[in-house]
N, CA, C and O of each residue as an XYZ file, in Angstrom:
476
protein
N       0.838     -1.178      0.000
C       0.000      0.000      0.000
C       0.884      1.243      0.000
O       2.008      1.185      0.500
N       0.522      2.105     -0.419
C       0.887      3.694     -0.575
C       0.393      4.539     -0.317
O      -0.687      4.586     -0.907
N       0.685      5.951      0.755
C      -0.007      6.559      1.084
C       0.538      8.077      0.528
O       1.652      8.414      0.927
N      -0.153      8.951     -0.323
C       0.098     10.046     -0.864
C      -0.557     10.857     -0.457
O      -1.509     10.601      0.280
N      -0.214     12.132     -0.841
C      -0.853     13.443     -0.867
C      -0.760     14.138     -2.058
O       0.395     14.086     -2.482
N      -1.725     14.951     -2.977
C      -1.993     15.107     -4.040
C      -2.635     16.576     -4.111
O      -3.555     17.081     -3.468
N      -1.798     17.081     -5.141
C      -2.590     18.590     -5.015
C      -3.577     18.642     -6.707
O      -2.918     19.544     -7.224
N      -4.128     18.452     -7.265
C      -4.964     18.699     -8.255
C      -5.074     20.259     -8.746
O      -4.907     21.173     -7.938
N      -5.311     20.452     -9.865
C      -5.322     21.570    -10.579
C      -6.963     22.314     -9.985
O      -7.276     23.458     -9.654
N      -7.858     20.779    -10.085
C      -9.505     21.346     -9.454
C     -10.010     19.681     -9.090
O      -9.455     18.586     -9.187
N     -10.991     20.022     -8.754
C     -11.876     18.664     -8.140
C     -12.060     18.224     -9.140
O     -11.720     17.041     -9.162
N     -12.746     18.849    -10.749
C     -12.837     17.674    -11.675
C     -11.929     17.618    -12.320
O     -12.452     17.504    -13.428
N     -10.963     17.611    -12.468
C      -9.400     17.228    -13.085
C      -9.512     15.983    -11.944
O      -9.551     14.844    -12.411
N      -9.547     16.083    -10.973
C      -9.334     14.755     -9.863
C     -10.016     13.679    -10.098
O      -9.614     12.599    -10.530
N     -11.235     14.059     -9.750
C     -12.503     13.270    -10.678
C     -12.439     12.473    -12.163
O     -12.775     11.345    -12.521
N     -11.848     13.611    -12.832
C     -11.815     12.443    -14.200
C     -10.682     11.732    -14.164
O     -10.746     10.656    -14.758
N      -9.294     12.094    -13.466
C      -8.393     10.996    -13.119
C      -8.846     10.118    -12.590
O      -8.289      9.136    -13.080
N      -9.711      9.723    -11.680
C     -10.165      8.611    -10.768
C     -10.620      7.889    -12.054
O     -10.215      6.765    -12.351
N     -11.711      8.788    -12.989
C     -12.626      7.915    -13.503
C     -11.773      7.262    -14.645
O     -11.989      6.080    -14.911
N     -10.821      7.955    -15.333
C      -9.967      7.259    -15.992
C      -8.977      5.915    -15.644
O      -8.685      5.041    -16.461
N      -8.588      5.966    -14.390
C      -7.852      5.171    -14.175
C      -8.772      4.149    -13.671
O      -8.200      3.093    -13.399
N      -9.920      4.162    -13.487
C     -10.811      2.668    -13.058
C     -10.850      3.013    -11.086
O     -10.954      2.146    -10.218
N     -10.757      4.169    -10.921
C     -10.190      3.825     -9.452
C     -11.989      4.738     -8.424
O     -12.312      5.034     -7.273
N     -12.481      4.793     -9.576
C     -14.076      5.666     -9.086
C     -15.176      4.979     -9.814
O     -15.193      4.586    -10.980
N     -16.262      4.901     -8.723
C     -17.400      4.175    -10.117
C     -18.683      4.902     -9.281
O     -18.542      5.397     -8.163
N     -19.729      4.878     -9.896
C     -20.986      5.484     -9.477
C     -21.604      4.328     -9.761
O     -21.297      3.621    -10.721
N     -22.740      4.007     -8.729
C     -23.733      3.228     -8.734
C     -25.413      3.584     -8.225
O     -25.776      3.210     -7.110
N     -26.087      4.109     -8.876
C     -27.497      4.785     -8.512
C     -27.089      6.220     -8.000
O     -27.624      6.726     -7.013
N     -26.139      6.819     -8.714
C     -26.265      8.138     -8.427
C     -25.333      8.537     -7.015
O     -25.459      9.600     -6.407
N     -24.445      7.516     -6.674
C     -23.543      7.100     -5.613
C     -22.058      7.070     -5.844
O     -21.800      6.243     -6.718
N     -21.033      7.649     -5.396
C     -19.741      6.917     -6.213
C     -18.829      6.746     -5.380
O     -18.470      7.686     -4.671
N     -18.404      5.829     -5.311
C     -17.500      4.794     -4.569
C     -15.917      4.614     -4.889
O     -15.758      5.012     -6.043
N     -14.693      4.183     -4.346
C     -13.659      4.279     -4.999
C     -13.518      2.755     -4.461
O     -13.977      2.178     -3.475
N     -12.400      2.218     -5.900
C     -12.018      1.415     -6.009
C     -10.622      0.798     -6.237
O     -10.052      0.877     -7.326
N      -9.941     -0.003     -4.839
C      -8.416     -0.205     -4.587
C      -7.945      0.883     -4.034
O      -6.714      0.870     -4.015
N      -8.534      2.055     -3.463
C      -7.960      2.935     -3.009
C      -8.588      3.431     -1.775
O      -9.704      2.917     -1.689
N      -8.347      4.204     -0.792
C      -9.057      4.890      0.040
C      -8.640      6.466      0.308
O      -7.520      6.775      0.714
N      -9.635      7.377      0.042
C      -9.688      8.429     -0.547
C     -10.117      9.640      0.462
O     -11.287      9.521      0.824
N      -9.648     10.434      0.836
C     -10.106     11.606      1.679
C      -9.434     13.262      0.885
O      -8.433     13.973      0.791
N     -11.056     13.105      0.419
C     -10.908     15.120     -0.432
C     -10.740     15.821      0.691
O     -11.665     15.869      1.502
N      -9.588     16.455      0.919
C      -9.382     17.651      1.552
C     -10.024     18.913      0.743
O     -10.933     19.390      1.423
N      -9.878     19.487     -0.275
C     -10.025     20.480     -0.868
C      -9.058     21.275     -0.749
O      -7.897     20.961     -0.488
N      -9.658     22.784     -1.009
C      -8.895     24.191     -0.531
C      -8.102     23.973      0.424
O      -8.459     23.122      1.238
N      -7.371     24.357      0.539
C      -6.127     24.464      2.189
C      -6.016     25.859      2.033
O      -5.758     26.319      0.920
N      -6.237     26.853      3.361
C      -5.521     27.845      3.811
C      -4.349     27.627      4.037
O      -4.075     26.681      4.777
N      -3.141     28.558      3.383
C      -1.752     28.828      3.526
C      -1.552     30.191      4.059
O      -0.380     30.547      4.181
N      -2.387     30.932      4.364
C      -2.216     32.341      5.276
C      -3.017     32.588      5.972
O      -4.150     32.118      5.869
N      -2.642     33.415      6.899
C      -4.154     33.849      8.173
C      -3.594     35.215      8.614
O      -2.375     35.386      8.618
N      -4.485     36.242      9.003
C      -3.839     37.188      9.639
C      -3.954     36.747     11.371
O      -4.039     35.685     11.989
N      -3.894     38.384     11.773
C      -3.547     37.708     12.927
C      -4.908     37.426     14.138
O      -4.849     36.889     15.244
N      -5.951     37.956     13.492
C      -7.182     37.235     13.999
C      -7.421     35.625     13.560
O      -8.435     35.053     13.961
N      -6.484     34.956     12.757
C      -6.272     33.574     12.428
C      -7.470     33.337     11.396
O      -7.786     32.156     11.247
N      -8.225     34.345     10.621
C      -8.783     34.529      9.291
C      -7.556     34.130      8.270
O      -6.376     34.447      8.417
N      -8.018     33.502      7.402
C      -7.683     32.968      6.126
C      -7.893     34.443      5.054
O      -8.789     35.245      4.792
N      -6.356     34.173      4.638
C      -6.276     35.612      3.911
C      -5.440     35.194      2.181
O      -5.208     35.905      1.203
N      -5.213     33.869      2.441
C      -4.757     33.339      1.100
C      -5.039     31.772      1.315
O      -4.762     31.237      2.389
N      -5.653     30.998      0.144
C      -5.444     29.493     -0.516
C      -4.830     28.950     -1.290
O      -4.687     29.458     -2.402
N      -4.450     28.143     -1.078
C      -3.946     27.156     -1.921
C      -4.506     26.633     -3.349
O      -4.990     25.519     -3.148
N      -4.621     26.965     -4.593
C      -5.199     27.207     -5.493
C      -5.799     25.246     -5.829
O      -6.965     24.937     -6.076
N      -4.735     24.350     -5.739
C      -4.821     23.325     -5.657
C      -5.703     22.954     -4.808
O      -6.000     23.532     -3.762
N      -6.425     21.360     -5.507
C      -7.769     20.457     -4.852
C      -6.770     19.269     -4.118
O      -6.019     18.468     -4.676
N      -7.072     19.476     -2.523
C      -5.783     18.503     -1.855
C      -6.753     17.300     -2.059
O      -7.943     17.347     -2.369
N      -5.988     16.233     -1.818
C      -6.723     14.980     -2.104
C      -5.090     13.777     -0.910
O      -3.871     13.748     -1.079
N      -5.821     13.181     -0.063
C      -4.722     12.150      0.780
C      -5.143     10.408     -0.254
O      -6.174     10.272     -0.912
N      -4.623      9.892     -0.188
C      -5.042      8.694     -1.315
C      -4.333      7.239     -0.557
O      -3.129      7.429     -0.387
N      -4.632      6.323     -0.235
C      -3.931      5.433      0.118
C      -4.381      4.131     -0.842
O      -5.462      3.548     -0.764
N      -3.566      3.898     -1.530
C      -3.457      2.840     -2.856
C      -2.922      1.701     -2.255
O      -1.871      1.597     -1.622
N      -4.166      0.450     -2.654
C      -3.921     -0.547     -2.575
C      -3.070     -1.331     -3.069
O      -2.790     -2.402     -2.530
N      -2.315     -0.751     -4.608
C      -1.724     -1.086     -5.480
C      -0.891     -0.178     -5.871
O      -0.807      0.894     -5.271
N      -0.139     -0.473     -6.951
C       0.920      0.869     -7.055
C       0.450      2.103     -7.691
O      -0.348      2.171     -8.626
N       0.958      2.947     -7.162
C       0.575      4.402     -7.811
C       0.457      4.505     -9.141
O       1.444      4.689     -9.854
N      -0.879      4.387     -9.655
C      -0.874      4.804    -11.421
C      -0.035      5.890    -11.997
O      -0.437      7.053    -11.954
N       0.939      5.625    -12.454
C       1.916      6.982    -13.400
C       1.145      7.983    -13.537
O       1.835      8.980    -13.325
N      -0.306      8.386    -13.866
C      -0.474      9.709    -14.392
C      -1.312      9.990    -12.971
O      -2.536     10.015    -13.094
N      -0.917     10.143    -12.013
C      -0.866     10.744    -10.651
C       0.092     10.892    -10.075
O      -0.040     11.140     -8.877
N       1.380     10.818    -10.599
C       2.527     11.301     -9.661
C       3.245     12.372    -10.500
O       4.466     12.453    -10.363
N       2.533     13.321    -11.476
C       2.390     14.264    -11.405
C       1.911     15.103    -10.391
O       2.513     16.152    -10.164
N       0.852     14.774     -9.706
C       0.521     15.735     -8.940
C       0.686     15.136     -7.343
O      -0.195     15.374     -6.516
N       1.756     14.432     -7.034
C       1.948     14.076     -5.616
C       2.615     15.833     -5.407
O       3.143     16.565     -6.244
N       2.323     16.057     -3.981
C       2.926     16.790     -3.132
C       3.868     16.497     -1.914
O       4.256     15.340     -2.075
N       4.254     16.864     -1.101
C       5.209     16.628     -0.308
C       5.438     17.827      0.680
O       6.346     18.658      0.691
N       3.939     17.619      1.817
C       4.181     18.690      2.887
C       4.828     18.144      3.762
O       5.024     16.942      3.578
N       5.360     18.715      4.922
C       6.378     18.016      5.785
C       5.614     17.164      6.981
O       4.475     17.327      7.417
N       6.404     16.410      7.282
C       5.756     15.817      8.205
C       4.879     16.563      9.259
O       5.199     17.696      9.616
N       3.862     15.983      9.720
C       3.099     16.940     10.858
C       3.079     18.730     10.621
O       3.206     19.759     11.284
N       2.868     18.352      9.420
C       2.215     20.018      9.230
C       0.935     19.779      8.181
O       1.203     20.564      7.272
N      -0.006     19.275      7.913
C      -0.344     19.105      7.144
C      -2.019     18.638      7.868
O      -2.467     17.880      8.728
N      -2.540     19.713      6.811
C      -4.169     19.401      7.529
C      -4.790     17.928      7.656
O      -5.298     17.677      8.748
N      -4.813     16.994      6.751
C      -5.368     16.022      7.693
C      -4.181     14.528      7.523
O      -3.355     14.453      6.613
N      -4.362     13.474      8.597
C      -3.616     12.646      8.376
C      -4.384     11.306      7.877
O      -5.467     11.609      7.376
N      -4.133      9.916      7.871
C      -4.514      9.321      8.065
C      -3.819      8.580      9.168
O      -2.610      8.384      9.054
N      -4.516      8.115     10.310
C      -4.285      7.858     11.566
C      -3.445      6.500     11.362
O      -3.869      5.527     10.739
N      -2.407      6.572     11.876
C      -1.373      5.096     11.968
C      -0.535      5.419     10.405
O       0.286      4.694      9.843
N      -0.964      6.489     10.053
C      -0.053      6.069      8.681
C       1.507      7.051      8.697
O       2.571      6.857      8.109
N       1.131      7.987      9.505
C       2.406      9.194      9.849
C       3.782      8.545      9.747
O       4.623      9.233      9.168
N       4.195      7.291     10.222
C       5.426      7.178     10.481
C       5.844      6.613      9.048
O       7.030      6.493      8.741
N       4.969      6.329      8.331
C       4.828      5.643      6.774
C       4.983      6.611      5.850
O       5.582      6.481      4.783
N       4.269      7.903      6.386
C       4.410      9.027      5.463
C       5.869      9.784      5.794
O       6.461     10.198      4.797
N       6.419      9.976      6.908
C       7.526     10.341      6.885
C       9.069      9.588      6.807
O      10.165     10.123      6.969
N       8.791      8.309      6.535
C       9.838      7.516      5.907
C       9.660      8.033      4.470
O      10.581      8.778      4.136
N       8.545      7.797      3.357
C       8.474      8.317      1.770
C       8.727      9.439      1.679
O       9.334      9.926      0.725
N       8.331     10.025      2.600
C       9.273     11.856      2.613
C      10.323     11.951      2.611
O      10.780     12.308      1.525
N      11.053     11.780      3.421
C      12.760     11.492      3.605
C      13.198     10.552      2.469
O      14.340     10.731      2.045
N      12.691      9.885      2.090
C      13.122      9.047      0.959
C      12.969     10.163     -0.555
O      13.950     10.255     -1.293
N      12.063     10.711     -0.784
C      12.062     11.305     -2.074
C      12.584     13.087     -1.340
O      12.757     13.945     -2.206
N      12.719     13.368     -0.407
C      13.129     14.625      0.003
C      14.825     14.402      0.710
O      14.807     14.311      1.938
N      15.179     14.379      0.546
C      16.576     13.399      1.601
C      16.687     14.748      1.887
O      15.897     14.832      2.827
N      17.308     16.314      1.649
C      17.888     17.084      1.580
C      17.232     18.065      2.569
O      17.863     18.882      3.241
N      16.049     17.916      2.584
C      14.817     18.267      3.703
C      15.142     18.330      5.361
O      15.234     17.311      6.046
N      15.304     19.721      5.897
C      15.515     20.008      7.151
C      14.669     19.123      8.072
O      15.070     18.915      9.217
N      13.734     18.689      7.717
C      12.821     17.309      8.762
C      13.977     16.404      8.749
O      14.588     16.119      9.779
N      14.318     15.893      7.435
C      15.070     15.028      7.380
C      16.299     14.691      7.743
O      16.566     13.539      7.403
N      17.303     15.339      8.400
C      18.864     15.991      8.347
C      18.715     15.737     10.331
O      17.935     16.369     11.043
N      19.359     15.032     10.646
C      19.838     14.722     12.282
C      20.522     15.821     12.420
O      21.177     16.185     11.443
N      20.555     16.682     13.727
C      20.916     17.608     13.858
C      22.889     16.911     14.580
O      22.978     15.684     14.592
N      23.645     17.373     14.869
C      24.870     16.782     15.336
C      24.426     16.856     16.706
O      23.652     17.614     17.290
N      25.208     15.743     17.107
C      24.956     15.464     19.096
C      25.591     17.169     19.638
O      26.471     17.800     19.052
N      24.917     17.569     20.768
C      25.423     18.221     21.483
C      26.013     17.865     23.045
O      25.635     17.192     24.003
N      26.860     18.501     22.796
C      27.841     17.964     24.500
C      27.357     18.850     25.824
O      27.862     18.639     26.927
């Protein structure tokens, strides 16, 4: 299994990726995902003033995805890579999973980098 984070251009750019890749189906007006488990974040606030109002978004449709199977190629275009524990939602038990694939495709990443022992 694989657990990503995905920023989309819009919800139906997301949408017709699902439906293209076989990974979404509708049944009576219902739609369901398939081999995957799926949580639309949407919009993300990236600014607030200082009453903690939202004063800028994230233009991108967030999407968390955990694939039963391997990541279809025409979605890792749009993987993202927020840092560990900063990131609006998780999936519970999966954090220590998500920040091993971070450090792995980020190596260079201040999360990532042991600081030297101090005496």
């Amino acid at each position: 299994m694989y657990y990503r984070k995905f920023g989309f251009t819009s919800q139906e750019s997301f949408n017709s990726l699902m439906d293209a890749a076989g990974l979404r189906q509708e049944e009576e007006g219902v739609f369901s995902y398939v081999n995957c488990a799926v949580h639309e974040i949407g919009t993300v606030c990236i600014a607030q003033d200082a009453e903690g109002v939202c004063t800028d978004y994230d233009p991108r449709w967030a999407v968390d995805i955990i694939f039963y199977q391997e990541i279809p190629a025409e979605f890792l275009p749009f993987v993202v890579w927020p840092t560990p524990g900063s990131a609006v939602h998780w999936y519970g038990g999966w954090e220590g999973v998500y920040a091993v694939d971070f450090c792995t495709n980020n190596p260079n990443d201040p999360f990532c980098t042991l600081a030297p022992p101090t005496e």
